[in-house]
N, C-alpha and C positions, 0 to 999 in steps of 0.2 A: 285612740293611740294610748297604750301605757305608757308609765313612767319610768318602767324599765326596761331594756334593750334588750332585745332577743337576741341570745349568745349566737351568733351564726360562723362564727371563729375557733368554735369547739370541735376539733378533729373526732371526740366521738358523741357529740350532741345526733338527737334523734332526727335533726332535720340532713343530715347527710344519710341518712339508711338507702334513699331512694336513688345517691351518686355512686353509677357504676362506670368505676374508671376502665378503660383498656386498658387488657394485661400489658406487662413492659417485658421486652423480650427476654429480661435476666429473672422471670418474678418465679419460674419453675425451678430454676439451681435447687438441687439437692445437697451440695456442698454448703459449707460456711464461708464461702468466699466472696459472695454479696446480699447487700440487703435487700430483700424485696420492692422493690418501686414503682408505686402507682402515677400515672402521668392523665392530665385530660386536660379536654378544651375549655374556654372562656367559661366559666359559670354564671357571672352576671353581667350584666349593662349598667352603665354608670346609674340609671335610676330607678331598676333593679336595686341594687348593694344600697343603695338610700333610703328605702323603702324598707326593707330589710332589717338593715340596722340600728330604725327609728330614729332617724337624726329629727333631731327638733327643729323646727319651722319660724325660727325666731328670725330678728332684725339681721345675725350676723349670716343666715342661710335663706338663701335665693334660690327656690326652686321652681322653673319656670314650664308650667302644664298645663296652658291653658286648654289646649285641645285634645280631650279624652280620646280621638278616633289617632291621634299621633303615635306611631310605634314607638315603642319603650327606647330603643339606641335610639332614637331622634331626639328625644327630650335633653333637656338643657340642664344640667346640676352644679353648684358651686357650692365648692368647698368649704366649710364652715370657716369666717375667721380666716383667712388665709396669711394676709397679714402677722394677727399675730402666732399662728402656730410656725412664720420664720423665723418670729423671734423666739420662741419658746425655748427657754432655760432649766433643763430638767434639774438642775442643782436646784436653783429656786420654786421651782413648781412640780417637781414632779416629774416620774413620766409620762407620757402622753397616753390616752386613751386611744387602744387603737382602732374601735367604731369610729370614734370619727377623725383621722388619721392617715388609712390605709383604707383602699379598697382589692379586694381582695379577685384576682382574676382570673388564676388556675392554679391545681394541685401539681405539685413538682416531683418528690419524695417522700418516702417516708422509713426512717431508720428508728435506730434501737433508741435513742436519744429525741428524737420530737420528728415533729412534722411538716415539712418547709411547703411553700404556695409563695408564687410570685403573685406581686402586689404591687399597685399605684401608691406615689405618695399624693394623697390629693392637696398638698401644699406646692410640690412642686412639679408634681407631673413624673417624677422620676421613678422607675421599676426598678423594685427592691425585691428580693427573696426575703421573704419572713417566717422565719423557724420560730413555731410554736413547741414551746421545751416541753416533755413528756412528764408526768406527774406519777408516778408508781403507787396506787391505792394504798398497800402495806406501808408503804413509806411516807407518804405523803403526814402522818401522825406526826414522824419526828420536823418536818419541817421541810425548806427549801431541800432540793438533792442535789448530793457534794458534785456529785457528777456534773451538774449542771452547770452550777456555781463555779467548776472548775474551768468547761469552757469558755463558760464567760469573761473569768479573770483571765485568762490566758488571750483571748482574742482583743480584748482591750489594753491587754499589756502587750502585744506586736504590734509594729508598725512598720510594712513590708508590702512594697507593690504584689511580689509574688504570693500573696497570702490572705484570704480574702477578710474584705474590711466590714465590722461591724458600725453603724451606721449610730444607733440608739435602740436604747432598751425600749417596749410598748409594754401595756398591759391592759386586760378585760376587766369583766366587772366580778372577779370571784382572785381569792389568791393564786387559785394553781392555774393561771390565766396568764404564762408570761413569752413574751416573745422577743426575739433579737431581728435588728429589722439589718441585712445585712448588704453587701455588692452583690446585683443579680450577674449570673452569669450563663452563659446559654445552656451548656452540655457539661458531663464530664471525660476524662480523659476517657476512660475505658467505651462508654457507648460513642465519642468522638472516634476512637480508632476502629471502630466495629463499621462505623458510617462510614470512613473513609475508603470502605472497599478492600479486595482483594491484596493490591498494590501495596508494597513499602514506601515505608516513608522514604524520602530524602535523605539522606547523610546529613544534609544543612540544616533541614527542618529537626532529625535525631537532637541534633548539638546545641541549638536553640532548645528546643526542651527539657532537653536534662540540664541548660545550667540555669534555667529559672528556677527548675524543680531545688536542685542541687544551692541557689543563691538564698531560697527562702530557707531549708533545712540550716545553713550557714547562720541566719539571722535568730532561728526559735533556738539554734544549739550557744551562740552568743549568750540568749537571756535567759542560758543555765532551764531550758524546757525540753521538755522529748514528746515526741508526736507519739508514737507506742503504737499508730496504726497507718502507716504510708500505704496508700496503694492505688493504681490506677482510679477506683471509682469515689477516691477520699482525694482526687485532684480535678478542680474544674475549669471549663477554659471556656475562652471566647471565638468570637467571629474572628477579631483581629488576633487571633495568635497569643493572645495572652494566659498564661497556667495560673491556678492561683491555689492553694492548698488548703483543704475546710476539714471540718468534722475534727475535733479537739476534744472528743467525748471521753477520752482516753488520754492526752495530756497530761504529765505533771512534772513538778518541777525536780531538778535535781541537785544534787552537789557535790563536793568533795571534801573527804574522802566519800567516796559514794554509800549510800545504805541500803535495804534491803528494799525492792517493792516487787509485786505480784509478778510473776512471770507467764499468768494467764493474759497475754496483750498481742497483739498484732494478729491480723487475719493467716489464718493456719498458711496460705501458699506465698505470705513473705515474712513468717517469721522466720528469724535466726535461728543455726543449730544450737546455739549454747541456752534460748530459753527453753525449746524443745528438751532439753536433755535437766531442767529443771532451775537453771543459776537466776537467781533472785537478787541478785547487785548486778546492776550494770549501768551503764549511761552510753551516750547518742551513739554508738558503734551498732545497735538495734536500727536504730532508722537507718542508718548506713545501708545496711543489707539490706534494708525494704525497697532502697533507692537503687538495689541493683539489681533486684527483680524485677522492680518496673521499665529498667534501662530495658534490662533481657526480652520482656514484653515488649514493648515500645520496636525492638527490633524485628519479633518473630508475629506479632501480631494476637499476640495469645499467651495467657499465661506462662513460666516456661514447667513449674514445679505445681502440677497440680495433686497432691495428695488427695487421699480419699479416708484419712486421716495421719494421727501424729507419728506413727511407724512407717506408715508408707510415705510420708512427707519425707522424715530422715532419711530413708531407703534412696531418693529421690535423688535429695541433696549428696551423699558417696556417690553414688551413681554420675552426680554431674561431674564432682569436685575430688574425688577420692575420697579415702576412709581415716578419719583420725590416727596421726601416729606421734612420737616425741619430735618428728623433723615439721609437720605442718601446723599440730596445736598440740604444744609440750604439756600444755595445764589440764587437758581436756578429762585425765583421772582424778580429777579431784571436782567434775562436778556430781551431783547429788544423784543425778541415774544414771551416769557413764559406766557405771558396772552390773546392770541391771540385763544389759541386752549385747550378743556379739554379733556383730558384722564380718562376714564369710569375705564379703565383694573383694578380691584383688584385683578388678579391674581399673587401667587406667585411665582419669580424669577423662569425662569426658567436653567438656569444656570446650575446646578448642575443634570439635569434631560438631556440636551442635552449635557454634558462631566462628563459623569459618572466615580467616582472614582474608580481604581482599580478592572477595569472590560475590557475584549476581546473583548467584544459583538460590534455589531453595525459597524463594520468593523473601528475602531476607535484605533488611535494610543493608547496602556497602559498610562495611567494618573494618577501617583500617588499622596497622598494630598499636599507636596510639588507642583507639576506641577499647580496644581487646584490654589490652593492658589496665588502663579504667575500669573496665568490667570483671574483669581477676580479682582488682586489688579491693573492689568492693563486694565482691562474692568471696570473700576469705573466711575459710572457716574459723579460723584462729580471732576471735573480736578485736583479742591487743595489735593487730596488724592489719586491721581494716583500715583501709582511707578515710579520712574525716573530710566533712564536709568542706574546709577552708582548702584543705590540701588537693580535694578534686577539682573545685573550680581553678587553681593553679596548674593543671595536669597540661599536659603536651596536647593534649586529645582539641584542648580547646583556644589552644595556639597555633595550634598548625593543620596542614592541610584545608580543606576547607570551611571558608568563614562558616557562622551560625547566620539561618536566614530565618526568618518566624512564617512557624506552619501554616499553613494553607485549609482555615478551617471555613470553607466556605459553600460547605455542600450539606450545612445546618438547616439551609431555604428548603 
């Protein structure tokens, strides 16, 4: 036995060369509108991952083998210390090493920001997802990445059932070794509606989910945050129904009067027209609009504005919404490429032709003119007359007609 623990935590350590995950049915997208995600089964047995990670064989670890002809899941492993890693006070000690910590028990995802793998806590038995944060070579010289850093402070500074909870920081035996150990959660919203079949949702089930989606938005726009990237597969849910919103890779904080920050943010088929079109000030009227292409989805089953890039994206948006004029976004010549490009379309909105009101047809969740009216006033091209997020969870949509019931997600098995 060494004295040092073989990294086996290292997403690109050479002892993974030989794990070939199954492809995930989104990992071919040619578009920018998802990240590739690899998925697989169990990788180790409780004494497997012990073995592995060279846990020490001391008073406080009982590892019970007497009989070499015993299969490996049969064997008996206790937790190092169990005790006190309940008590464990990272103020006073530290973070917790996560060899002997977590046990690591399938790959989950993997995006532009790190690496996530569900995982045992072997203190308490409880399944965590643990994102392993990405380290950039070139960067990694100037130090921690603000990226990172950023969703850290942000996920620590919410505190919102709708919004998924970080648990405690872990870390390996090298700096760029850092993990958030967070709420595991089964699927996300987008591979959740792909699984749910052909079929529309509910109207009950619709109105339960966007005002989760719509309650957490409420809480990060409260603590003066912008999410910068909503979208179906940056929301995840449960068995019982519960939505909860991750991935804050892109997060940052805002203010008033507002300042200028990049307007390369949100995935190309829910950004805004005004970032499209180049406006570099803005605040939460951006997420707004994301939250209303995912309503759009959530209803049709499918993206609704799939661009094949940034002109066909806008082409997209007149086509749904109509074409900028002084009666629906009086400001829209003054931003920074509105004179760059002209739009011929006179054609009318079509909006109300692709979510038709109070109608089955079209295999299309029921939308009644409450729901519609929601869906307008969050597809506004105009940002300064977007609905905010306190103002929709207030909407008719979700006072009348039928109650909100929680979806029915149980065709995960």
């Amino acid at each position: 036995m060494t004295s040092r623990k073989r990294d086996r935590w290292d997403s690109s350590s050479e002892e993974e060369d030989d794990y070939q995950a199954p492809s995930h049915p989104f990992q071919n997208k040619k578009d920018n509108n998802n990240t590739p995600i690899s998925s697989g089964n169990k990788l180790q047995s409780k004494s497997q991952a012990s073995k592995e990670l060279n846990l020490d064989n001391t008073d406080n670890t009982k590892v019970v083998d007497n009989d070499t002809t015993t299969p490996s899941d049969q064997r008996v492993v206790t937790a190092p210390n169990l005790d006190g890693l309940r008590r464990h006070n990272p103020l006073l000690s530290g973070c917790r090493l996560v060899y002997d910590s977590y046990e690591r028990l399938a790959r989950l995802d993997e995006g532009t920001y790190g690496v996530v793998w569900k995982a045992r806590d072997m203190a308490t038995n409880e399944v965590v997802a643990l994102k392993q944060i990405k380290f950039d070579p070139i960067l990694m010289k100037e130090g921690f990445q603000i990226a990172a850093l950023r969703e850290i402070g942000v996920l620590l500074a919410l505190s919102h059932e709708c919004i998924v909870t970080v648990k405690e920081m872990v870390v390996g035996d090298s700096f760029d070794k850092v993990y958030m150990a967070m709420e595991y959660m089964e699927m996300d919203l987008q591979e959740a509606t792909k699984k749910s079949g052909t079929a529309p949702f509910q109207q009950s089930e619709l109105k339960n989910m966007l005002y989760q989606i719509l309650s957490a938005m409420h809480h990060i726009h409260e603590k003066w945050i912008l999410h910068r990237d909503i979208k179906t597969s940056n929301i995840l849910v449960q068995k019982s129904g519960k939505i909860a919103l991750c991935d804050f890779g892109l997060a940052r904080k805002y203010q008033i009067p507002l300042k200028a920050m990049t307007q390369l943010v949100v995935t190309l088929w829910y950004r805004p027209p005004e970032l499209l079109f180049g406006e570099n000030v803005y605040g939460p009227e951006v997420d707004m609009w994301s939250v209303g292409c995912v309503f759009g989805e959530l209803m049709k089953k499918e993206a609704i504005m799939q661009g094949r890039g940034e002109l066909d994206q806008i082409d997209l948006i007149f086509k749904l919404l109509g074409v900028p004029n002084e009666s629906n976004w009086p400001s829209f010549r003054s931003l920074p490429n509105s004179r760059t490009f002209r739009w011929k379309n006179k054609q009318a909105p079509q909006l109300s032709k692709k979510f038709p009101i109070n109608s089955f047809s079209g295999g299309q969740t029921y939308l009644d003119p409450n729901g519609f009216d929601l869906l307008s006033r969050l597809l506004t091209l105009d940002p300064k007359n977007r609905i905010t997020a306190k103002d929709a969870l207030d909407h008719k949509y979700f006072r009348e007609g039928v109650e909100k019931q929680m979806p029915n997600f149980l065709f995960f098995d």
